[in-house]
C-alpha positions as CSV (number, residue, x, y, z in Angstrom):
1,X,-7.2,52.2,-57.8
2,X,-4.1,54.4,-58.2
3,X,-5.6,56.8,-55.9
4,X,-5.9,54.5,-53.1
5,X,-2.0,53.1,-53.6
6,X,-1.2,56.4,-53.1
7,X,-3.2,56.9,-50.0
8,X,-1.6,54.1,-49.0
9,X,1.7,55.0,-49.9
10,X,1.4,58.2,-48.0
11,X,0.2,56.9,-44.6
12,X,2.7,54.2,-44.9
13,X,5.5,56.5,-44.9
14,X,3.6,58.9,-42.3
15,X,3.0,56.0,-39.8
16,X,7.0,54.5,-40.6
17,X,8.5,57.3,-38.9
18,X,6.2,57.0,-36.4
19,X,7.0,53.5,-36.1
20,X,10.6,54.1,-35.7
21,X,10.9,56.7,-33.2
22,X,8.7,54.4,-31.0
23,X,10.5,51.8,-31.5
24,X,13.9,53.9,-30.0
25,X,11.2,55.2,-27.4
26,X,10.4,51.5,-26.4
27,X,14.4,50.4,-26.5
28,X,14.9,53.2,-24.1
29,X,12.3,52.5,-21.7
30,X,12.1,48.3,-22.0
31,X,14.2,48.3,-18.6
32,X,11.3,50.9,-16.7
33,X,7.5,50.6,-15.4
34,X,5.5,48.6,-17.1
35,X,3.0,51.3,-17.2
36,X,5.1,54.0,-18.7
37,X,6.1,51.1,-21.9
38,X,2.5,50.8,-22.2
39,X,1.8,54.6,-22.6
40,X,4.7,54.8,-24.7
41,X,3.3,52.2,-27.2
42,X,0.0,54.2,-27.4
43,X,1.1,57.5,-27.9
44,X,3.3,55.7,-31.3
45,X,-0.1,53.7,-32.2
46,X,-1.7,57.7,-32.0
47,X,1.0,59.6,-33.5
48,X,1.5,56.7,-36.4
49,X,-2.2,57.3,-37.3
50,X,-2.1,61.2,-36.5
51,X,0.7,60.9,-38.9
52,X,-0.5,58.9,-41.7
53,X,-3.8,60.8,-41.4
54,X,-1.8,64.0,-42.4
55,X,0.1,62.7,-44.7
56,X,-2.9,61.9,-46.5
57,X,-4.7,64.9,-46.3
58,X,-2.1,67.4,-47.2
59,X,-1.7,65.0,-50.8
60,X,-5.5,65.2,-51.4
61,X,-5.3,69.4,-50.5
62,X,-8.2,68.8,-48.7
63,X,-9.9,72.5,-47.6
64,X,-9.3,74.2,-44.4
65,X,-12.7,72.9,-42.9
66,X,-12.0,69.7,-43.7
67,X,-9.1,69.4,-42.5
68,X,-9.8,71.5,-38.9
69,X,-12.9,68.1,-39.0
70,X,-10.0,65.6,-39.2
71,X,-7.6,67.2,-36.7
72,X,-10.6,67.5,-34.4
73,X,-11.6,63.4,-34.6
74,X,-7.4,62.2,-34.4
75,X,-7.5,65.0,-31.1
76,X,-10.4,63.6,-29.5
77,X,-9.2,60.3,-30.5
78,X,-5.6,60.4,-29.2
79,X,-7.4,62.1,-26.1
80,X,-9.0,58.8,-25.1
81,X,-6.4,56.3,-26.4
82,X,-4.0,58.0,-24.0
83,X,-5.9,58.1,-21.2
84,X,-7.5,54.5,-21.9
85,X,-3.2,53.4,-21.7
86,X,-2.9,55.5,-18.9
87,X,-5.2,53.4,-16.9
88,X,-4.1,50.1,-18.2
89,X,-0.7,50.9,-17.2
90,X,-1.9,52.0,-13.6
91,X,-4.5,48.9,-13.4
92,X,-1.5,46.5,-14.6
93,X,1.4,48.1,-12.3
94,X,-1.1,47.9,-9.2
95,X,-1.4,44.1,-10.0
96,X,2.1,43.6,-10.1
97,X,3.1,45.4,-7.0
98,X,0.1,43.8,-5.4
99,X,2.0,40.0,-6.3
100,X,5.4,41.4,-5.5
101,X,4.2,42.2,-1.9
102,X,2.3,38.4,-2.2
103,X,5.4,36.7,-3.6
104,X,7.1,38.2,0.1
105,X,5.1,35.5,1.5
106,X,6.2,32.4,-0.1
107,X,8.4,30.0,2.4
108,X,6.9,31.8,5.6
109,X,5.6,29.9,8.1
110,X,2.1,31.4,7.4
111,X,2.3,30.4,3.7
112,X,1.3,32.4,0.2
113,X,-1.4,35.2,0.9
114,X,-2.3,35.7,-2.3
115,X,-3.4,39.1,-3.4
116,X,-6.6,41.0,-2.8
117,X,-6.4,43.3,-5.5
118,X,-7.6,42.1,-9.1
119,X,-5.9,40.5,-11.2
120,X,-4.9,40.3,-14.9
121,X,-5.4,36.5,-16.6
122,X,-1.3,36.1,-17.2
123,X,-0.7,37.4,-13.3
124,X,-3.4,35.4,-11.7
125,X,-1.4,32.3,-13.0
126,X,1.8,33.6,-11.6
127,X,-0.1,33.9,-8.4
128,X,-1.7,30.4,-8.5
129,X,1.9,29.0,-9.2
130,X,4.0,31.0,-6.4
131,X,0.9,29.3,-4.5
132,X,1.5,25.9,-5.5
133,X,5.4,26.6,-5.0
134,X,5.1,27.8,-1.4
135,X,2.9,24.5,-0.8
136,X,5.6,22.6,-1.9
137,X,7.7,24.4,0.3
138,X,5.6,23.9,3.2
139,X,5.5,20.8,3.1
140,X,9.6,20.1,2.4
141,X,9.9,22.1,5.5
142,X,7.7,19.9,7.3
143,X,9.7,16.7,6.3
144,X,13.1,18.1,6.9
145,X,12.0,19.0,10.5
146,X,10.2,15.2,10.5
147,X,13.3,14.3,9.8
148,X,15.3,16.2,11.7
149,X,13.1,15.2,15.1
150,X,13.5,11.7,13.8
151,X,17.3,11.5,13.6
152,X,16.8,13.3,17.3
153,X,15.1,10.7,18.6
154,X,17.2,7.3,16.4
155,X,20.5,8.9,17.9
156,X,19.3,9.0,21.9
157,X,18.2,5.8,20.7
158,X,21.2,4.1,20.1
159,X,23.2,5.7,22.5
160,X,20.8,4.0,24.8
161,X,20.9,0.9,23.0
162,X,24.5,1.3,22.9
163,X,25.2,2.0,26.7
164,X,23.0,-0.7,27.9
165,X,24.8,-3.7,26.1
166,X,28.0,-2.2,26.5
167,X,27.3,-1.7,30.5
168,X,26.4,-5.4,30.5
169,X,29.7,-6.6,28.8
170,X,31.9,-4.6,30.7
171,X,30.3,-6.0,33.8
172,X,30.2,-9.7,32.6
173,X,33.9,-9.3,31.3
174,X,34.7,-8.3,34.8
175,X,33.1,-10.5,36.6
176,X,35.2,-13.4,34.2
177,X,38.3,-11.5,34.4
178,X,37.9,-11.4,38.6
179,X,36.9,-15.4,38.7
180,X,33.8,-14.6,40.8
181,X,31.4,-15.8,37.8
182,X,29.4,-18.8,38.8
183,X,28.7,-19.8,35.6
184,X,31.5,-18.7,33.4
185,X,29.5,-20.4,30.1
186,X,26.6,-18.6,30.6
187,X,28.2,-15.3,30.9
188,X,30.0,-16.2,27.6
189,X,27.0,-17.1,26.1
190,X,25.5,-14.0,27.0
191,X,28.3,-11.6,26.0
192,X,28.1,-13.7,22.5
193,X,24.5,-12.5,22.6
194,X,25.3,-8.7,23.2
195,X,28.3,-8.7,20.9
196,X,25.3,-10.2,17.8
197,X,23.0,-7.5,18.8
198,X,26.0,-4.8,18.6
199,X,26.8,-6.0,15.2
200,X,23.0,-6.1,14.0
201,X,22.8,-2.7,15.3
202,X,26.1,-1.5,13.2
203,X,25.0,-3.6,9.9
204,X,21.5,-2.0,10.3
205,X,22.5,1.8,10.8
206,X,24.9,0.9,7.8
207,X,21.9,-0.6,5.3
208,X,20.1,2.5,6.1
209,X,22.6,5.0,5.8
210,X,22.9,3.3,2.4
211,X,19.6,3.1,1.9
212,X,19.1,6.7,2.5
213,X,22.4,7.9,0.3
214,X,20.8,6.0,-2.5
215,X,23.7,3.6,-2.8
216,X,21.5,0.6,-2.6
217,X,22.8,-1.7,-5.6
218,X,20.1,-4.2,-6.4
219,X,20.5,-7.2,-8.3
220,X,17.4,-7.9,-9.9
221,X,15.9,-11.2,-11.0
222,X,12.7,-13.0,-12.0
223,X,11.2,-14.6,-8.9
224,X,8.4,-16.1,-7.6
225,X,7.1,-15.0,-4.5
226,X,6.3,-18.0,-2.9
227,X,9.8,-18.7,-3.2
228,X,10.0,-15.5,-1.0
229,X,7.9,-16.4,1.2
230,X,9.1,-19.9,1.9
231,X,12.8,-18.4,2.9
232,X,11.7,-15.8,4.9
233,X,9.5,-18.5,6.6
234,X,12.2,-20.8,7.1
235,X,14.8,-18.6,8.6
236,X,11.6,-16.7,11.0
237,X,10.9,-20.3,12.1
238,X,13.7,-20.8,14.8
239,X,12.4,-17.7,17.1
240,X,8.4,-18.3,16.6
241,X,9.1,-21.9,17.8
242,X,11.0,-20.4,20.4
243,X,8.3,-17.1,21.6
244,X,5.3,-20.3,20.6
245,X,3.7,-18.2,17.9
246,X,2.4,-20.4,14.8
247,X,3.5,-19.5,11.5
248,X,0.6,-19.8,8.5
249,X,1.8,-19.0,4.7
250,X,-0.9,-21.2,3.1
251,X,-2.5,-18.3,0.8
252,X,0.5,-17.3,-1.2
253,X,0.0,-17.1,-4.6
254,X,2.9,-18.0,-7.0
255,X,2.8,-14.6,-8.3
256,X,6.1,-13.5,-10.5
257,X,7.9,-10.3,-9.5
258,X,11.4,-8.7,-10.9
259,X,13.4,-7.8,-7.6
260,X,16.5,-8.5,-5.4
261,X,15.8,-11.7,-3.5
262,X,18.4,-11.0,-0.8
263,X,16.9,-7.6,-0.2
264,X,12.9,-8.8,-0.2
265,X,14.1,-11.7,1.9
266,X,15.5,-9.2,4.7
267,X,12.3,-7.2,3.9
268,X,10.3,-10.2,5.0
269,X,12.3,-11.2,7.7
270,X,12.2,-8.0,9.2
271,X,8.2,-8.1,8.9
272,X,8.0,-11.2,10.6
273,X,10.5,-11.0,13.3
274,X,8.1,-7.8,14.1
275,X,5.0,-9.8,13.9
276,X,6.4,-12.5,15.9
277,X,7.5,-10.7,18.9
278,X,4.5,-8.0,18.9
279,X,2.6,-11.8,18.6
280,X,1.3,-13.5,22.3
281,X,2.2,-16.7,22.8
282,X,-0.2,-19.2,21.1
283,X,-0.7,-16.4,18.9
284,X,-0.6,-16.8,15.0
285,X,1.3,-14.6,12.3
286,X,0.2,-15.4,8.7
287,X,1.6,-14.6,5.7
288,X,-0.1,-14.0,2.6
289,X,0.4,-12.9,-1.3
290,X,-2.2,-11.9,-4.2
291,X,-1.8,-10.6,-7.7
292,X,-3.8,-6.4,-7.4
293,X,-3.9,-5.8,-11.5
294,X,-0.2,-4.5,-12.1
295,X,1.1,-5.1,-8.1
296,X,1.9,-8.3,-6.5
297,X,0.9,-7.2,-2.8
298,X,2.9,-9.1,0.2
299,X,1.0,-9.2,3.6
300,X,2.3,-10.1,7.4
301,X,-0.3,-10.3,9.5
302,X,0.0,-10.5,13.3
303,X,-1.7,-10.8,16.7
304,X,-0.2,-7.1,18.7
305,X,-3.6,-5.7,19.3
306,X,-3.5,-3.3,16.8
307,X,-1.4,0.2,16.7
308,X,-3.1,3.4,17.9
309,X,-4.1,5.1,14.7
310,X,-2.0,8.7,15.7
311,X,1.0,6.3,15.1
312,X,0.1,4.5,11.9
313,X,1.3,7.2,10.0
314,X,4.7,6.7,12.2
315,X,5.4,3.4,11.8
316,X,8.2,3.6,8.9
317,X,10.3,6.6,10.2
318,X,13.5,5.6,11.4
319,X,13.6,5.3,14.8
320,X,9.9,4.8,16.1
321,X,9.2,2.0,18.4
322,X,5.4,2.4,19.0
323,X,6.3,3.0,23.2
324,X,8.6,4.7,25.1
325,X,10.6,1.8,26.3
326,X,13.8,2.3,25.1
327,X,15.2,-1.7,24.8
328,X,13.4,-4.0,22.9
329,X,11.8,-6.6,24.6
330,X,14.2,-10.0,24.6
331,X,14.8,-14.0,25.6
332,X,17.4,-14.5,27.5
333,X,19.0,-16.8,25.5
334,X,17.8,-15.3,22.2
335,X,20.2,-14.4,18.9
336,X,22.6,-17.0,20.2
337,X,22.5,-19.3,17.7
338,X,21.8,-17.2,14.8
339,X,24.3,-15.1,12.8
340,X,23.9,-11.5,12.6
341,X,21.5,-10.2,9.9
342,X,20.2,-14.2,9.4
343,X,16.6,-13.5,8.5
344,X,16.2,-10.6,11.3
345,X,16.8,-12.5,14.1
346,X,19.3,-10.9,15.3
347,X,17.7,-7.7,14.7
348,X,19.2,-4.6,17.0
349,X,15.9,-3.4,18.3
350,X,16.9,-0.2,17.7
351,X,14.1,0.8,15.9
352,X,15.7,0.7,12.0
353,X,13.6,-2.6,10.7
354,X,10.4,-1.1,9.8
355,X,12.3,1.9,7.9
356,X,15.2,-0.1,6.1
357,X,11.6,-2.0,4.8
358,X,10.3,0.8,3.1
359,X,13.8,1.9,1.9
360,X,14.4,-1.1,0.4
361,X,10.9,-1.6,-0.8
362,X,10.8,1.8,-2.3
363,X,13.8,1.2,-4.0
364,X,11.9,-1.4,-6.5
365,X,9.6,1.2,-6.9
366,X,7.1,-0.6,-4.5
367,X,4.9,0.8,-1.7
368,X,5.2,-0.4,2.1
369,X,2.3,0.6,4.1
370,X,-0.3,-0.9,7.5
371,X,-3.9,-0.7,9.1
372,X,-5.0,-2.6,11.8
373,X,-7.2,-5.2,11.4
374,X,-9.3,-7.4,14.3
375,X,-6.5,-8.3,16.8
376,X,-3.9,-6.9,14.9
377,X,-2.1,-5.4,12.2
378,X,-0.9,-5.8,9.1
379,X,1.8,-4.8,7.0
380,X,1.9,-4.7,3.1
381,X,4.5,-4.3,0.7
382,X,3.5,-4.4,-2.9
383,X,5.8,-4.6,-5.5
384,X,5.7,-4.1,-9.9
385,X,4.8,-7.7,-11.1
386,X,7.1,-9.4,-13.4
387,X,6.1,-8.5,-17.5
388,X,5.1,-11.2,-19.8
């Protein structure tokens, strides 16, 4: 036993100093290849044992045969283990170039081409994850130019929307200020018109700008939907009457949800003015509401025909109309009764309803979405029930 603790003490102190000057070695060189840190540690695992091995061998005097035997194996040993790091290091700095060259590639517009060359377990995750990362980046790029073509097309928009109204009201004032107007009232009547669709416009570029900054303040309550239902109903009920669509909310289920009733209310409004004027006359828009496990789904269903399917995924962006035509299509006579904002109706046109929807909708953490159905389409918004 005492022999062995001092074989032990011996090779202990051998492979210390060992130890130590690799440790200064591996200091020195912790800011160089890869490859060279890993030779480095090999050649202190080799000389701690090379050594130890001595260390032991001179206390037990061993002969000179003997010990030529031992310096022979730690040769042929250190030999190997050097060139054995000396191959790891290469293998392991080829890998790493190899992803540098890869990680070139993340953000382009040809996305992450990963390596070719193999690579080790801890590196192939790096790879997999500067993957994932330039997916994500691919497809933030493609929304910010969605975007970006989006706000494009909402500003020639409204400076359509915005000349045409304007043209008419300088003409009309004119024509008033000039006494050539036939029918002064009905010129009034129709500038009161414009001036309602001007200010929709402006409140509904305003709710989504809001919308969008996320400074939409919602005042949350316990509601029941058919409660929702029965107010947007109400204040839709003026303009079906008037474009002779029939309004149906028979299959709404008194379903509880936790939300902003002015907000869901405009949400609704904006649905059914929508459905109302995509709707033929004669034509039926029904509303309807059912309980989906943790999801109280809201449905508008109308009469348009049905939306080609290369636009469905279109529908919500801010500024899509569905057609080319720049002004939406109008009564004469229509918004002239009706307050700006009241229930839609005096909606701008300008192609801000359907996106100020799923703003507001996504704001209550809710999901607006639409697929065409026989003769139509319908929209859904489906909202977090109420708890307990």
């Amino acid at each position: 036993m005492k022999d062995l603790l001092l074989i032990a003490l011996f090779a202990g102190l051998g492979a210390t100093g060992a130890g130590l000057l690799g440790w200064v070695a591996v200091r020195l060189l912790r800011r160089r290849s890869m490859a060279l840190s890993l030779f480095c540690v090999a050649v202190v695992t080799v000389l701690a044992v090379t050594s130890g091995t001595f260390a032991v061998a001179q206390a037990m005097f061993l002969s000179g045969h003997d010990l030529g035997v031992v310096i022979t194996v730690l040769g042929m040993a250190s030999v190997v283990s050097l060139l054995t790091a000396a191959l790891l290091g290469r293998q392991a700095v080829a890998g790493s170039r190899a992803l540098t060259a890869a990680a070139r590639t993340v953000g382009s517009d040809t996305g992450f081409t990963a390596p070719d060359h193999p690579l080790a377990l801890e590196l192939a995750q790096l790879s997999g994850e500067l993957a994932a990362t330039s997916a994500r980046l691919a497809e933030s790029r493609a929304r910010t130019r969605a975007l970006d073509a989006s706000r494009r097309e909402l500003i020639a928009w409204i400076s359509h929307d915005l000349r045409t109204p304007l043209a008419g009201l300088r003409a009309m004032a004119e024509a008033l200020e000039d006494g050539v107007a036939d029918r002064p009232e009905h010129y009034l009547r129709r500038i009161r018109a414009e001036v309602e669709r001007l200010t929709g416009m402006v409140d509904d570029l305003f709710e989504l700008s809001r919308i969008q900054a996320g400074a939409l303040s919602l005042s949350l309550s316990r509601v029941s939907v058919y409660d929702l239902v029965d107010d947007a109903l109400a204040g839709a009920h003026p303009l079906a009457r008037q474009r002779g669509v029939r309004l149906e909310g028979g299959q709404v289920a008194a379903e509880p949800v936790e939300v902003d009733s002015r907000e869901i209310t405009r949400v609704l409004g904006n649905l059914l003015v929508n459905a109302i004027r995509s709707t033929p006359e004669d034509g039926v828009v029904a509303v309807s509401a059912r309980r989906e496990v943790d999801e109280v789904v809201l449905s508008v269903t109308d009469g348009c025909g049905g939306i080609p399917e290369q636009d469905l995924a279109r529908v919500f962006e801010t500024g899509w109309r569905g057609s080319s035509a720049r002004t939406p299509r109008r009564d004469p006579d229509e918004a002239v009764d009706n307050g700006p904002g009241e229930s839609g109706v005096g909606d701008s046109g300008a192609g801000l309803g359907l996106a100020i929807v799923r703003g507001i909708v996504e704001a209550h953490a809710g999901r607006a979405r639409v697929h065409n159905v026989t003769g139509g389409c319908c929209f859904e918004i489906a909202l977090p029930a109420a708890r307990g």
